[in-house]
N, C-alpha and C positions, 0 to 999 in steps of 0.2 A: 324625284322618284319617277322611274316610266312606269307608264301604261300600256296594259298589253294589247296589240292592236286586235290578235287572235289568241287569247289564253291558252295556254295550253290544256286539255283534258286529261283529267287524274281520275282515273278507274277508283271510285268507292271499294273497298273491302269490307265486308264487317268481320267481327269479332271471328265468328263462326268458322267462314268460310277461310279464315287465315288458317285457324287451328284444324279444320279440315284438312288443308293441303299442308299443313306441319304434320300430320296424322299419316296421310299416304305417304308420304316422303318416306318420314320412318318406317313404316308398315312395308316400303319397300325394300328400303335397304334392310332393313334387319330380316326378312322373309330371305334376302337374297344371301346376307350372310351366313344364315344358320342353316338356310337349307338348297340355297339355288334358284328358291323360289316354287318350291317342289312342296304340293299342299299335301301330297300321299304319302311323305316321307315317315320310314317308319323302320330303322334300324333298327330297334332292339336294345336301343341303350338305355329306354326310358325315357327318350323324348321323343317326341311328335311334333307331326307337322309342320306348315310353313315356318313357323315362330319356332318351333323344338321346343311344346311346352310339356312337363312334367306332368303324367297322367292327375297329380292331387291339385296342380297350380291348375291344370285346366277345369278342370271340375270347380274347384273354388270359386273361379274366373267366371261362374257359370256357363260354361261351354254342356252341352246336351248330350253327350258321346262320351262312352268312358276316356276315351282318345281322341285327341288331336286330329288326327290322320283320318279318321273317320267322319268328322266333321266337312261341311259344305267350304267351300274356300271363303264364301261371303261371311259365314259363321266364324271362321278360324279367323279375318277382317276383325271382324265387330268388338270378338274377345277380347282379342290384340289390341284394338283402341283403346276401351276399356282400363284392361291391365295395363297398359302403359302409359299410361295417363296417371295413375296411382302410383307405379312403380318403375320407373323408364331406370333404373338399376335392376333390373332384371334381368339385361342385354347387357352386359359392360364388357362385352367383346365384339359387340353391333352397334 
């Protein structure tokens, strides 16, 4: 068995901070699919914002703003983690 003359160093991650950056990853792509990445997005179809959530799923989600769109982009974030942490079949086209 060798001995390492200089170990290598392995960056700790905890738990958290994995699922963190599992969180932005998705948060990103799926903002960028539904909407571009565009947190003022507001068509007309019934969906809003970065994520393109459904005025009642945002609300549910506890989001503070009838809409999406009207929400702070750290808000539209927060939600977004939130709900997709519960329901990451919410997106099945992101």
């Amino acid at each position: 068995m060798k001995a390492w003359i200089n170990p290598p160093v392995v960056e700790e991650t905890t738990i958290a901070e994995s699922e963190a950056t599992y969180y932005d990853a998705s948060a990103n792509s799926v903002a960028m699919c539904e909407s571009g990445g565009d947190y003022s997005t507001n068509t007309g179809n019934g969906y809003s914002g970065a994520y393109q959530f459904a005025d009642t799923t945002w609300q549910a989600a506890g989001g503070s703003t009838q809409s999406a769109y009207q929400a702070s982009a750290e808000e539209q974030d927060a939600v977004f983690q939130d709900w997709y942490a519960q329901h990451p079949e919410a997106w099945p086209n992101c």
